[in-house]
Every structure is written in C-alpha cells, then in structure tokens.
N, C-alpha and C positions, 0 to 999 in steps of 0.2 A: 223327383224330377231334377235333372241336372241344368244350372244357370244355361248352357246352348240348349239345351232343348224347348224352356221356355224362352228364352230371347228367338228361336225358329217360330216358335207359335206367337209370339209379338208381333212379326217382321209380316206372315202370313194373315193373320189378322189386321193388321194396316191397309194391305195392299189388297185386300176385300172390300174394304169399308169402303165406298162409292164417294163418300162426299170427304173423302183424305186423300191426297196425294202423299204418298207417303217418299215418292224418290227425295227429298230433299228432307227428310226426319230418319235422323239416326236413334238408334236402341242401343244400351249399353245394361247389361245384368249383373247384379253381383249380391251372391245370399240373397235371392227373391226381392231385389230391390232395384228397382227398373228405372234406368234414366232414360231420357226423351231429350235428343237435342234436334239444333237443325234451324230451320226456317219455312212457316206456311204462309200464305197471303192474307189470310183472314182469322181473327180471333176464333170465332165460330169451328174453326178447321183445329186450331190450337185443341182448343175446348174436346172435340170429338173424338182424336186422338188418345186423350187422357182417357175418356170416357171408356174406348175399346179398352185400351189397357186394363182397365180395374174392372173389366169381367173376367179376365183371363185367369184362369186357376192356377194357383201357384205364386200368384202377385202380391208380396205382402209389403208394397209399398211405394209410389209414384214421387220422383223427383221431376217437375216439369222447367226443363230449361229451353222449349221451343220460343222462337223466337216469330212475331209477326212482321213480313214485309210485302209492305199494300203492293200489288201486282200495279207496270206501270210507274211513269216518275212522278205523275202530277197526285202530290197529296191532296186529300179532302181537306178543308181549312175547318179551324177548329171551331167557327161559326158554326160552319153551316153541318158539322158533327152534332151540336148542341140543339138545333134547327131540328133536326132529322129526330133525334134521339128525346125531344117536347112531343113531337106529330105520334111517331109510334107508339109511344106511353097512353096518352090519349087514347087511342082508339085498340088499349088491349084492355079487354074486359078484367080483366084477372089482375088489373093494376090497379088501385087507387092515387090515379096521376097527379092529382090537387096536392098531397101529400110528399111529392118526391120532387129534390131538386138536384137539379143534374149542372156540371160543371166540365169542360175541357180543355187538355192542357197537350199541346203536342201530343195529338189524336189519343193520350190516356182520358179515359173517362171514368168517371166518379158521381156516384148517385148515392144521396144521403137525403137523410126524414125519416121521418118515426111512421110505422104504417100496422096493423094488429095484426096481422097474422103473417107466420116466417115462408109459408108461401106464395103473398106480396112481394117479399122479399126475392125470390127465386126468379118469380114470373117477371119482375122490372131489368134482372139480370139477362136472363133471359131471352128477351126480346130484343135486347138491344146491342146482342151479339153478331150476329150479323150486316150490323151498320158497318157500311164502306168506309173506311179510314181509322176505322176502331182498331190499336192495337193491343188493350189492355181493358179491363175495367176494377176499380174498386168500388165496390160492395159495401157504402158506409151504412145503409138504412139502418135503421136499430129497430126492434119489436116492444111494443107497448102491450105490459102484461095486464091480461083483462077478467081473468080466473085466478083462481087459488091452487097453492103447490098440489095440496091435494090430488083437485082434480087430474090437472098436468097427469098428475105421476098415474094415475088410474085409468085414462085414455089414454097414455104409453103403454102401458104395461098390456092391456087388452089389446093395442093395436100388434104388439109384439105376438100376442099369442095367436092371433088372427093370420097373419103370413106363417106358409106354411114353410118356407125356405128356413126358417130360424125353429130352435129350443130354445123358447122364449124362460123355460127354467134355468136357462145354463147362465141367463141375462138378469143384473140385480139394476136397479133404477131408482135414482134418488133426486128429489129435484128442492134445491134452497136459490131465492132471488133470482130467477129467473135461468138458471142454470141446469141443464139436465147434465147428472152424471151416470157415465155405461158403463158397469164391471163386470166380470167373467170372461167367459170363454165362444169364440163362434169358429169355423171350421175354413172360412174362406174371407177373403179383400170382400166382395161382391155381400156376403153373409153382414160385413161388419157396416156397409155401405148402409144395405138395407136395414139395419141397426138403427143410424145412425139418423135415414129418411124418416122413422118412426119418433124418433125425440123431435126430430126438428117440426113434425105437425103439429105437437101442442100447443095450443093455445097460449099465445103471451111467452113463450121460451126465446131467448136472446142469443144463447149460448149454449152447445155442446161440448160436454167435457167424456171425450173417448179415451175409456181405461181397456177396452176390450182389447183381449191378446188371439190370436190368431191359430192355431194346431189342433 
C-alpha cells in the first residue's frame, strides 16, 4: 500500500468517526508514519482521532501534533477544572478516588498517586477526558506491584495466547521490577496495541518496554 492510498483511507476514516470533526485535522504520511495536525475542541476528540488511526492497516506509527481549542472564548478556570475533575473520580467505580490527586495548570491536568492495578490508571485518565476546558492531561499515577515477576509474566503470556488476533509464539515476554518487556514479531499497529493492552493488565506492572517490530 502506497503512503496516498493509506493517507485516503485516514482521511475516510475521520470523516466516519461521528464523535470527530475531522475538517480542521490534517493527515500527513510518509513510510507508514502518519501525522495528525490541526486543531479539535475537546481533548476527548484529540484522543479518538488517534485511536481511529491505529486501527488502520498499514499504520506503523502515530505522530500526534493536534492541538486542543475549547469551542467559544470564555475558558473553564482552572478551579473549577479541578472541581469537576474531584466529583467525576468519585463517582467512577473503576477509580480508586481517595488515592488520586489531581492538579491544574492553564486548563493542563495532571493526576498522580500510587493506585494497584494499571487499569486504575487507564480508567482515572479516562474519565476525565471529556471535562470542558481540558486541554491535555498528564498520566503521573504510578502502579504499586502486589505479585511476583513470575506470576506477571505467566498471566501475560496466557493472556497473549487467549486473544485470538495475535501468535502469541511469535511474542517472547520478560518481566524484571515491574517492567514488562515485548520482543518478536506481530503483523500490524492494532496487533502490537493489543500486545501491548496484554502487558499492561498485569498485576503491579509500571512499565511497558515495546521491542515488537511490525511485518
């Protein structure tokens, strides 16, 4: 597949996605490496964007340079971002809110604390994406390891083999201090994603280290 042919099927894919506007995000291709520029209103829209892209085949690799700007001139204040961004936590089950503290700075937000499992970590992200005046968020939580490498590595490797999209033989998986590392080979972006979602379930993992190569 030649760079215009995938940059048609980016462009066509955008302007599907319901919850994208895509007339204000430009596509740029070059060697299966796909930029994203432009500007959307809401982080959430940023976010879904990317998301289409790395399903698309032939995509072996996302530069995100969109840019957020809040629809309207009157910004959210960075109060009442922080306000917003307490209540939601709270009342998502999937969060351990007592454990997360959240921080705003010229509508960037930042949510850091230690929380046990790296789908806490996903779900506080998550949620808090579609807060009105959010233009960014950083992801400091960290995961607190509550199992042994062992384990980790043995609940990876079974969940690898469990999804049938992967050859979880072509995948080796090693895990020291909280660190999973991914070597081999998978056949797509989307392949190495779903890799990728597999390390980060383990129990107490902090960090993924992707060596996987793509063809």
């Amino acid at each position: 597949m030649t760079d215009f042919d995938l940059k048609e099927m980016i462009v066509d894919a955008l302007d599907f996605e319901p919850s994208v506007n895509a007339a204000h995000i430009g596509v740029i291709v070059k060697d299966g490496i796909v930029t994203l520029t432009g500007h959307v209103p809401t982080f959430a829209e940023k976010t879904t964007a990317e998301q289409v892209v790395a399903r698309i085949k032939g995509v072996r690799g996302i530069a995100q340079e969109i840019t957020v700007r809040p629809a309207g001139t009157a910004l959210t204040a960075d109060d009442e971002i922080a306000r917003r961004s307490i209540e939601v936590l709270r009342w998502n089950t999937s969060v351990p809110h007592e454990q997360v503290q959240v921080k705003v700075a010229q509508g960037w937000l930042t949510i850091s604390g230690q929380v046990p499992w790296h789908f806490h970590r996903e779900a506080a992200e998550r949620a808090l994406r579609g807060l009105a005046g959010v233009v960014g968020i950083t992801n400091a939580l960290t995961v607190v390891p509550s199992v042994s490498q062992h384990d980790v590595r043995t609940r990876i490797e079974e969940a690898l083999k469990r999804d049938a999209e992967l050859q979880a033989n072509a995948i080796r998986v090693s895990v020291a201090d909280g660190t999973v590392t991914l070597e081999g080979r998978v056949n797509s972006l989307t392949e190495r994603r779903i890799a990728e979602r597999a390390a980060w379930a383990g129990a107490g993992v902090r960090r993924v280290d992707d060596r996987l190569t793509i063809g």
